[in-house]
ROTOR-70270 format. One record per residue (C-alpha): residue in three letters; y, x, z. Coordinates in Angstrom, 2 decimals, padded with zeros to 5 digits, always signed. Layout:
PT residu      yy      xx      zz
PT    ALA       Y       X       Z
...
END
This chain:
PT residu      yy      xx      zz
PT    UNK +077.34 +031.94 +145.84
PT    UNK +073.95 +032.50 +144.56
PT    UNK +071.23 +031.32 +146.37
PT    UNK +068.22 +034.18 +147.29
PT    UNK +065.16 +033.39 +144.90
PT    UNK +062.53 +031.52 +147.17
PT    UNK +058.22 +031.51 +146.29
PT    UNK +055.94 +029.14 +147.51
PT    UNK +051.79 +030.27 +148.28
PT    UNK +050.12 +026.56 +147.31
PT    UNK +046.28 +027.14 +147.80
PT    UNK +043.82 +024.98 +146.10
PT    UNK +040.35 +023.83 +146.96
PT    UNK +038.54 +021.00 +145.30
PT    UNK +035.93 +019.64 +142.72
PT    UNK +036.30 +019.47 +139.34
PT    UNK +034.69 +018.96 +135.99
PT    UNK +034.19 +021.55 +133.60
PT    UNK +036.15 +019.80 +129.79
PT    UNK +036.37 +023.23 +127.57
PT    UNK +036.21 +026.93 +127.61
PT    UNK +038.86 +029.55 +126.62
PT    UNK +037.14 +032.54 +126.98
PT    UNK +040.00 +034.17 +124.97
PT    UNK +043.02 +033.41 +127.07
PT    UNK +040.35 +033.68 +130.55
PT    UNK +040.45 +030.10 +131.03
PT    UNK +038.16 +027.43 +131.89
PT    UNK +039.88 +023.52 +131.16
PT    UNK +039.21 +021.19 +133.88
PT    UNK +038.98 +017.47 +135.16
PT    UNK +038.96 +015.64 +138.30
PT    UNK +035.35 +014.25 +138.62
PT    UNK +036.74 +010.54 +138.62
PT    UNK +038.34 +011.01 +135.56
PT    UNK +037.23 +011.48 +131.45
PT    UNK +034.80 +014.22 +131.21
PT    UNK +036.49 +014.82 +127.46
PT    UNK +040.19 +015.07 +128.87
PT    UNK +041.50 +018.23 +130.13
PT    UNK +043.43 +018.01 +133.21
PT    UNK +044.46 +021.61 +134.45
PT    UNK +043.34 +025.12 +133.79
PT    UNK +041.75 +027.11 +135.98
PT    UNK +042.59 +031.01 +135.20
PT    UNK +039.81 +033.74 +135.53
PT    UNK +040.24 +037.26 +136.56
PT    UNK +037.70 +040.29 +136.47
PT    UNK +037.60 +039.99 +140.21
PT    UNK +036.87 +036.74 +140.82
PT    UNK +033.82 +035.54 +143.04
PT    UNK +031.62 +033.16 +141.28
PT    UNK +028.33 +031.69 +143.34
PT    UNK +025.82 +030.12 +141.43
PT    UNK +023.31 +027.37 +143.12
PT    UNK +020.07 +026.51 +141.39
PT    UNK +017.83 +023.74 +142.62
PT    UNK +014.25 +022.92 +141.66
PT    UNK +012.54 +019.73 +141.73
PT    UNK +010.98 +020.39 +145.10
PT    UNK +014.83 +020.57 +146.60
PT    UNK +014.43 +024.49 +146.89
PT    UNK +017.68 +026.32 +146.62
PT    UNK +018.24 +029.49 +144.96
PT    UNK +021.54 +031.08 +145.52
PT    UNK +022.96 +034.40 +143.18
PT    UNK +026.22 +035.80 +142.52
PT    UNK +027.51 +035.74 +139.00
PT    UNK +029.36 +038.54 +137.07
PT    UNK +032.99 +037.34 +134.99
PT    UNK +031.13 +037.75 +132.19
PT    UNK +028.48 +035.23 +133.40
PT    UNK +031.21 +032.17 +134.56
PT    UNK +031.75 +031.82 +130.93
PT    UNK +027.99 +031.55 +130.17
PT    UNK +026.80 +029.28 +132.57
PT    UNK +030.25 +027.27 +132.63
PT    UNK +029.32 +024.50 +129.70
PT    UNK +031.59 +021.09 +129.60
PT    UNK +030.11 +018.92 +131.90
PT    UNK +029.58 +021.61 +134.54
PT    UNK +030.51 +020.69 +137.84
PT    UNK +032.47 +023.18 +140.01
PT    UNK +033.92 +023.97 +143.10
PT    UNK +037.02 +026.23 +143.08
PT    UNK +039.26 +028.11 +145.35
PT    UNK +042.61 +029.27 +144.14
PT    UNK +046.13 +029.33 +144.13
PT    UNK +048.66 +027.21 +142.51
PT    UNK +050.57 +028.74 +139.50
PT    UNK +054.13 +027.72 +138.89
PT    UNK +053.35 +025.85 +135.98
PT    UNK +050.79 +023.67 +138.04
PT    UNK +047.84 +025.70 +136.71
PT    UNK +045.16 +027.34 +139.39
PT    UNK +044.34 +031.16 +139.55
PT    UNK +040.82 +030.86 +140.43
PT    UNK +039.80 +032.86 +143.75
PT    UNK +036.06 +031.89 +144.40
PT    UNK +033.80 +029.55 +141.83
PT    UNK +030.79 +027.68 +143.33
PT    UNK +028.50 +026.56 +139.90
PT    UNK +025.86 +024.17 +141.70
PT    UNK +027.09 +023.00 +144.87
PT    UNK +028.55 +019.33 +143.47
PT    UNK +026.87 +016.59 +141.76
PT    UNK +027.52 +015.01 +138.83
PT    UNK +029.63 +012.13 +141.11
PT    UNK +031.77 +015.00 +142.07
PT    UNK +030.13 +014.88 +145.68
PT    UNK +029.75 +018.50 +147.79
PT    UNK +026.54 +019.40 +148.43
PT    UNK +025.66 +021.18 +151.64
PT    UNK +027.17 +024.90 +151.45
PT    UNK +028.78 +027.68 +153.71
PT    UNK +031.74 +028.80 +151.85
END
């Protein structure tokens, strides 16, 4: 007897460094922080509608805080970028990205204070 097909929601939040771009395929190869900034671990997949926040400090600790276009992820996304993302698991372990935070974790991979 065949058994009814059964999916499985897994979402994803965490840190993660930035290893290469594939603006081509919408794709942005990642890292854990802890691990070798040249080494891609996982993909994170970009859609059109995906919310990306981008955090810029100055050297007086002011914060400036915009919203950034598809289009823009893939400028301001440059190996070595640190990044926050929301998501959902993909069957083959990948993440759909949901929400990108550019900004908001140090180089150590620590979270800086946000409101997500």
């Amino acid at each position: 007897v065949p058994q009814p097909t059964q999916a499985q929601l897994l979402l994803v939040t965490g840190n993660y460094r930035v290893t290469e771009l594939d603006q081509e395929h919408e794709r942005i190869g990642v890292a854990l922080p802890e691990a070798s900034p040249k080494e891609t671990q996982n993909w994170i997949y970009i859609t059109p509608s995906i919310k990306v926040d981008q955090r810029q400090t100055n050297r007086q600790g002011w914060h400036k805080d915009q919203k950034l276009s598809y289009m823009q992820l893939f400028e301001q996304a440059k190996p070595g970028t640190m990044l926050r993302v929301h998501g959902g698991r993909r069957w083959d372990g990948a993440i759909t990205g949901k929400h990108i935070w550019i900004g908001y974790v140090d180089k150590n991979g620590n979270l800086q204070n946000m409101e997500e």
